[in-house]
C-alpha positions in Angstrom: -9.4 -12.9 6.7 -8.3 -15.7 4.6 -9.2 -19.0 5.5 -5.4 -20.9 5.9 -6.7 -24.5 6.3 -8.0 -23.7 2.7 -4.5 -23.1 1.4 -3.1 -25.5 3.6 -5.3 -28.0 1.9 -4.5 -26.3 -1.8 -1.3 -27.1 -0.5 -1.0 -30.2 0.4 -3.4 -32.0 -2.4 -0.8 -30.1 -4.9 2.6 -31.0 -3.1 1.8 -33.6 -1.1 4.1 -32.1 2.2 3.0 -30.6 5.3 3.4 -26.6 4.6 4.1 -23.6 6.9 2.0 -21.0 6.7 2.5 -17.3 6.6 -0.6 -14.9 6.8 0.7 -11.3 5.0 -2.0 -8.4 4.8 -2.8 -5.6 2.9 -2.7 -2.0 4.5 -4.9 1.0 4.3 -3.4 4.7 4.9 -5.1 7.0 6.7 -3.7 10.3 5.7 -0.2 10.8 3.8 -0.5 9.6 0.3 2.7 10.4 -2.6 4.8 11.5 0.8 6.8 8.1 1.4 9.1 8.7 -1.8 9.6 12.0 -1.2 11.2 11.2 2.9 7.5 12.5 3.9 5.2 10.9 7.0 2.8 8.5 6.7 -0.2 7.2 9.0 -0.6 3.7 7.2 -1.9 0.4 9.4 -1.9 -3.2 8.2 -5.8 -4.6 7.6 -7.5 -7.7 7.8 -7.6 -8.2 4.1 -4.3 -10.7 3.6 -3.0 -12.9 1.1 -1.7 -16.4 2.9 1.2 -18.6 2.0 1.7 -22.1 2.2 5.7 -23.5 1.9 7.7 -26.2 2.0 11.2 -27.4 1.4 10.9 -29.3 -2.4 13.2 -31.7 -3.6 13.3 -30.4 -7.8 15.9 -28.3 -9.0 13.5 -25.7 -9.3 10.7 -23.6 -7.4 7.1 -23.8 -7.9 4.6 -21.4 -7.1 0.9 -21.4 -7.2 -1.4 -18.8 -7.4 -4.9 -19.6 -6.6 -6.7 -16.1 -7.4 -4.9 -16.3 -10.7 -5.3 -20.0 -11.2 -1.8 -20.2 -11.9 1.5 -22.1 -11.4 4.9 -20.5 -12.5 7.7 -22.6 -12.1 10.9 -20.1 -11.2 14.9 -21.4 -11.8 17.4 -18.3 -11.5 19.5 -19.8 -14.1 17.2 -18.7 -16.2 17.8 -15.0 -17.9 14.1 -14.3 -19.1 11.8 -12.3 -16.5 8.2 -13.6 -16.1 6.0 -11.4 -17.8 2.4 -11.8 -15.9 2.4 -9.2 -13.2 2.5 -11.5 -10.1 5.7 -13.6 -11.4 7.2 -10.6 -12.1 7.3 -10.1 -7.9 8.4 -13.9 -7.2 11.0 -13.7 -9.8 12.2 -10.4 -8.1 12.3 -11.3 -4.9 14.5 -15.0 -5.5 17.2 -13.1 -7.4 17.5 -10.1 -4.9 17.7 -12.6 -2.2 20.8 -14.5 -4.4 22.4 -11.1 -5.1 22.6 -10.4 -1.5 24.3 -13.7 -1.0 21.4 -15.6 0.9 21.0 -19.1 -0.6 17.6 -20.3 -1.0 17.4 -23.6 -2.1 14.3 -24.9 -3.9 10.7 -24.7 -2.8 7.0 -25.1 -3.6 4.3 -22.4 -2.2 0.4 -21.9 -2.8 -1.2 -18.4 -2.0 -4.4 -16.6 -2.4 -6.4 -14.5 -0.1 -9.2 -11.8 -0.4 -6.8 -8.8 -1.1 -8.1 -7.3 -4.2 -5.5 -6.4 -6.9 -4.8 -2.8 -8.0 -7.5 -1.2 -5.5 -4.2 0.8 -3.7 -4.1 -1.7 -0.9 -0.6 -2.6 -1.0 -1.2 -5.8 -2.8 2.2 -6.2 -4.3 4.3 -5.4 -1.1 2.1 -7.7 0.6 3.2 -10.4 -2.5 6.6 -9.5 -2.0 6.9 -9.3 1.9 4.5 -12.3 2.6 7.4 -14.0 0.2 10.1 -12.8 1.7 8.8 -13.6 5.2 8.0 -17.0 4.6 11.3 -17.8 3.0 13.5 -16.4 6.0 11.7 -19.1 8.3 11.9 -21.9 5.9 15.4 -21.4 5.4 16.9 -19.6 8.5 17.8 -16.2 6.6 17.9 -14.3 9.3 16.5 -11.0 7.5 15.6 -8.9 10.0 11.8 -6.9 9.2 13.2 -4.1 7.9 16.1 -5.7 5.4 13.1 -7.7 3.9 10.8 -4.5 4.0 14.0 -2.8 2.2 14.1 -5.8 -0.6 10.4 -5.7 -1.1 10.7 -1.6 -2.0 14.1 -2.9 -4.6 11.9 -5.8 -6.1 9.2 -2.7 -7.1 12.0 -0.3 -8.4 14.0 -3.2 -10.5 11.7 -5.5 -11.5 8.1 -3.8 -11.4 9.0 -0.3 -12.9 7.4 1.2 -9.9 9.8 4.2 -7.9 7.7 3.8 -4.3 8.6 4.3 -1.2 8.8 1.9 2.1 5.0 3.2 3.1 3.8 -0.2 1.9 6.5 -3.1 3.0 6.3 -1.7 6.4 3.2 -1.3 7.3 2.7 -5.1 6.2 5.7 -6.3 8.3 5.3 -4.1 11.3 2.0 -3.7 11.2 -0.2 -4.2 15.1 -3.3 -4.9 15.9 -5.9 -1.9 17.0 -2.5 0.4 15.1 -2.5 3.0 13.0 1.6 3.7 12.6 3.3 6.8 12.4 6.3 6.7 10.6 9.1 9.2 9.2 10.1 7.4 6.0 13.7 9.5 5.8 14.4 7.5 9.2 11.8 4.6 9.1 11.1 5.4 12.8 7.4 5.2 13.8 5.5 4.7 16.3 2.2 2.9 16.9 -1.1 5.0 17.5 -3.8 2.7 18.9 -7.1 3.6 18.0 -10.5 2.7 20.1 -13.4 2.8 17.0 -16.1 2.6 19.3 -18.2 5.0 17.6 -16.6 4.8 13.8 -15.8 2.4 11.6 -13.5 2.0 8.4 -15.2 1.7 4.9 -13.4 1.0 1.8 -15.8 1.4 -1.4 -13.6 0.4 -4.6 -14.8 1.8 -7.7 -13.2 -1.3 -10.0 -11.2 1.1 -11.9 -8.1 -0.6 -12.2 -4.5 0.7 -12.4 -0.9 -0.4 -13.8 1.8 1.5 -11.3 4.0 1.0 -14.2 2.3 2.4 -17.6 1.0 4.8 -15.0 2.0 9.1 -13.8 3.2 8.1 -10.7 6.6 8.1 -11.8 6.2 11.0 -13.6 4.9 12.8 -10.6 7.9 12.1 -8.6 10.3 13.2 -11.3 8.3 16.1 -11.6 8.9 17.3 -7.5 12.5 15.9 -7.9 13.4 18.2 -10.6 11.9 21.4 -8.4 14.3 20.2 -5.7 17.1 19.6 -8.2 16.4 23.1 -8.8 16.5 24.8 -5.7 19.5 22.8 -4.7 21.7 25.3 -7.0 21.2 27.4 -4.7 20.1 25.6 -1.4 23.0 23.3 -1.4 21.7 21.8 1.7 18.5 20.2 0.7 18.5 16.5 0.3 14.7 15.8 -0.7 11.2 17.8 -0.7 11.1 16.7 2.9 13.5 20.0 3.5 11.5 22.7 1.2 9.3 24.5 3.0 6.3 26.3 1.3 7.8 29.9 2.0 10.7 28.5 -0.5 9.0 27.4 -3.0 6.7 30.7 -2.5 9.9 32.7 -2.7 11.3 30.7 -5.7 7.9 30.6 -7.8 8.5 32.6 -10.8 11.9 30.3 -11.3 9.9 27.2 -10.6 8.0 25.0 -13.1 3.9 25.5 -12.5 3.6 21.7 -12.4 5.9 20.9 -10.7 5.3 23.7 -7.7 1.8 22.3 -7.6 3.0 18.9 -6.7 5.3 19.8 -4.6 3.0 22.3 -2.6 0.8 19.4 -2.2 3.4 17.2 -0.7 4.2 20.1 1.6 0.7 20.3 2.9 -0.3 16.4 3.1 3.0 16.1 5.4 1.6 18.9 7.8 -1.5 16.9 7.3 -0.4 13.7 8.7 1.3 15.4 11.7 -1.7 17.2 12.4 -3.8 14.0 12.3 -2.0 11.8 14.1 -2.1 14.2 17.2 -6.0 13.9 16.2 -6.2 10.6 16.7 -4.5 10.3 19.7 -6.9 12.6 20.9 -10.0 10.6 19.5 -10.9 13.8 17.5 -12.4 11.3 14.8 -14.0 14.1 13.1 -11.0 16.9 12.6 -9.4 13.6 11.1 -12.0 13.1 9.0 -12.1 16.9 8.0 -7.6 16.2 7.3 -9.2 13.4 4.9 -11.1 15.6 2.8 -8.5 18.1 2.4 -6.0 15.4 1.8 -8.3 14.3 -1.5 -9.1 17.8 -2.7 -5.2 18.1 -3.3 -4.6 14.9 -4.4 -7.5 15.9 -7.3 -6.2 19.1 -7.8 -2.5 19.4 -7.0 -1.3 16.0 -7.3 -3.8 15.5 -10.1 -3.8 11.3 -9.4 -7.3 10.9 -9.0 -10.3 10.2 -11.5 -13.9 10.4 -12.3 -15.4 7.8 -10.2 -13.0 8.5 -7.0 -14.1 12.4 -7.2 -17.5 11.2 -7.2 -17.4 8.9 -4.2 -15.8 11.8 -1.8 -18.6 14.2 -2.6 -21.0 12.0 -1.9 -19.5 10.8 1.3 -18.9 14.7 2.0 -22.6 15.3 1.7 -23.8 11.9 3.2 -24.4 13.0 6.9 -23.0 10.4 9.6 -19.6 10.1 7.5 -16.9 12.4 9.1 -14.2 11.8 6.5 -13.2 10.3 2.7 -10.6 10.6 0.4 -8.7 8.2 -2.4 -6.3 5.8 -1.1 -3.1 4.6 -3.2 -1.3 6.1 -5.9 -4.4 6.7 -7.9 -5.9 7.1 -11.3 -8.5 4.4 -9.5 -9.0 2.1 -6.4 -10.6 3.3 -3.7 -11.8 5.4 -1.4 -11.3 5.0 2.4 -14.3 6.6 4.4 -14.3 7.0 8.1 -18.0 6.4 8.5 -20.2 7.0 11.9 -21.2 3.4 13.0 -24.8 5.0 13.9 -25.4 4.9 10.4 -24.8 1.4 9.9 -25.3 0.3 6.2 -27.3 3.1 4.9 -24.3 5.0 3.3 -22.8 1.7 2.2 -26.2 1.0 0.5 -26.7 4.8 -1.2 -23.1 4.5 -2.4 -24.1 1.5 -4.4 -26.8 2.8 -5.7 -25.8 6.3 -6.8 -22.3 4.7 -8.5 -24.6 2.3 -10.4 -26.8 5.1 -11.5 -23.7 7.1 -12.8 -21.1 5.0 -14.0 -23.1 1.7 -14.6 -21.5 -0.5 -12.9 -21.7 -2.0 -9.2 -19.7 -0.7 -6.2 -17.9 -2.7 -3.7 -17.8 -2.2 -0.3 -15.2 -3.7 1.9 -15.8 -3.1 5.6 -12.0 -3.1 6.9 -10.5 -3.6 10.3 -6.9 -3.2 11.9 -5.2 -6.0 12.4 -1.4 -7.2 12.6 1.6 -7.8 10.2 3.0 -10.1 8.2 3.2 -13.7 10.6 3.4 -17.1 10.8 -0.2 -19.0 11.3 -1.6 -22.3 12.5 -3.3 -23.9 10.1 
């Protein structure tokens, strides 16, 4: 995790004040990827990878915010019109005029933040932006947002001000995130419930290929539009149905011929990873490690083929962990088009696969591999520093 007596430090040389400190991670998802936007189920948990946040109370008329992985400082007044354009600003800039639309005064403030939560490798680094933000400004200024109103903002910060049309998947599993967790959650509710998990025998491997994506100039939009349109469809007739969460495959099976071929592909994969994740999470309360892992690999081949979010060097890193003997399960993680992969790897293998996956990538794609050894830890939260 990140060191927070090095932000703390950051901090303090920068503002000269005594800051609080808020620790907000990044999440990995087990099984259940493109389901949280369509009301699906999810099996996400919050990691020890975390960007950490340093506040205090400032004195200017306007906020300023540092961003040490960046090596940046924005400084943010809402009586300005003009939105940030750098990515990360964009997510400040949100959040403060959400906050003011929803009548909560904050008044002006400094913050530092950085951490070892890689950008654009689909772990949640944005909601973890936006929610670490949020958190940190309900204690500083007594908002009294309760977890899920700021999880709630975090999602409208990514639809209004990031282009992005996700679900809550992300923003919760960073605020409700627990330690040793993997959570099961209905996104049409938001109930879930925690699954702990004993990895005596496995361990969680993230290898991140380096391709980098952009949410916005990215499909994923398109790809929801795409299933909503089936669904606006069927609704002509099935007056009933309120999201893909209600079609089953027998529907769409008896509806095909009327049914756009793209869009009945995404939409039967959405159908299958949601029967996936309920599957797996029995699986893992049972410690069947490697039927999950077998729910991973099925889970990718559809994103590849159905979903069609993932690419090259992701499709490469599967099979190899498919073939590689000691790792029960991979698949892509995040919305795709790059990132990485999330392997549930036998801990009797210890580095070997780690080292073979570096080696093989370098061959094929020339250029390195990184691995990132994850574990599960807790949610957004204050921290000593």
């Amino acid at each position: 995790m990140t060191d927070a007596a090095v932000i703390r430090k950051c901090f303090v040389e920068r503002f000269d004040a005594i800051p609080s400190l808020v620790r907000s991670p990044g999440r990995i998802n087990l099984i259940g990827e493109h389901t949280d936007y369509h009301e699906g189920f999810v099996l996400p948990a919050a990691i020890d990878r975390d960007l950490v946040f340093a506040f205090a109370p400032s004195e200017n008329e306007s906020s300023t915010v540092a961003a040490l992985d960046y090596d940046e400082a924005a400084v943010f007044d809402l009586r300005r019109e003009k939105l940030p354009e750098k990515s990360w600003q964009k997510y400040v800039a949100g959040a403060l005029a959400l906050l003011r639309k929803n009548g909560h005064v904050v008044p002006s403030f400094d913050c530092v933040f950085g951490g070892d939560l890689p950008s654009g490798a689909g772990l949640a680094s944005s909601a973890a932006l936006t929610a670490g933000l949020l958190f940190g400004l309900n204690h500083l200024f007594g908002l009294r947002l309760a977890p899920l109103s700021m999880a709630r903002l975090a999602q409208q910060v990514e639809h209004d001000y990031a282009g992005v049309q996700c679900g809550l998947m992300d923003p919760v599993a960073n605020l409700f995130g627990k330690e040793g967790c993997f959570i099961k959650m209905d996104c049409r509710t938001v109930q879930h419930g925690f699954i702990p998990v004993h990895l005596k025998e496995t361990r969680l491997l993230l290898l991140d290929t380096g391709v980098r994506h952009t949410l916005g100039d990215s499909q994923y939009n398109q790809r929801r539009a795409q299933c909503e349109a089936v669904v606006g469809q069927l609704r002509k007739t099935y007056t009933t149905l309120k999201s893909l969460r209600d079609v089953s495959e027998e529907l769409l099976e008896r509806h095909k011929r009327e049914l756009d071929s793209t869009g009945l592909q995404r939409c039967s994969y959405v159908i299958d990873e949601n029967r996936r994740v309920v599957e797996g999470a029995s699986l893992l309360r049972e410690h069947k490690f490697a039927a999950v892992g077998e729910k991973m690999f099925e889970s990718h081949a559809g994103l590849r083929d159905q979903y069609q979010v993932s690419c090259p060097e992701l499709d490469f890193l599967v099979e190899l962990a498919r073939n590689y003997d000691g790792v029960l399960g991979a698949r892509m993680m995040g919305a795709g088009f790059g990132g990485c992969t999330i392997n549930l790897v036998g801990k009797n293998i210890g580095s070997d696969f780690e080292a073979a996956a570096q080696a093989q990538y370098r061959e094929k794609f020339k250029r390195d591999l990184q691995s990132l050894p994850v574990e599960i830890k807790g949610g957004t939260a204050r921290v000593a520093g």
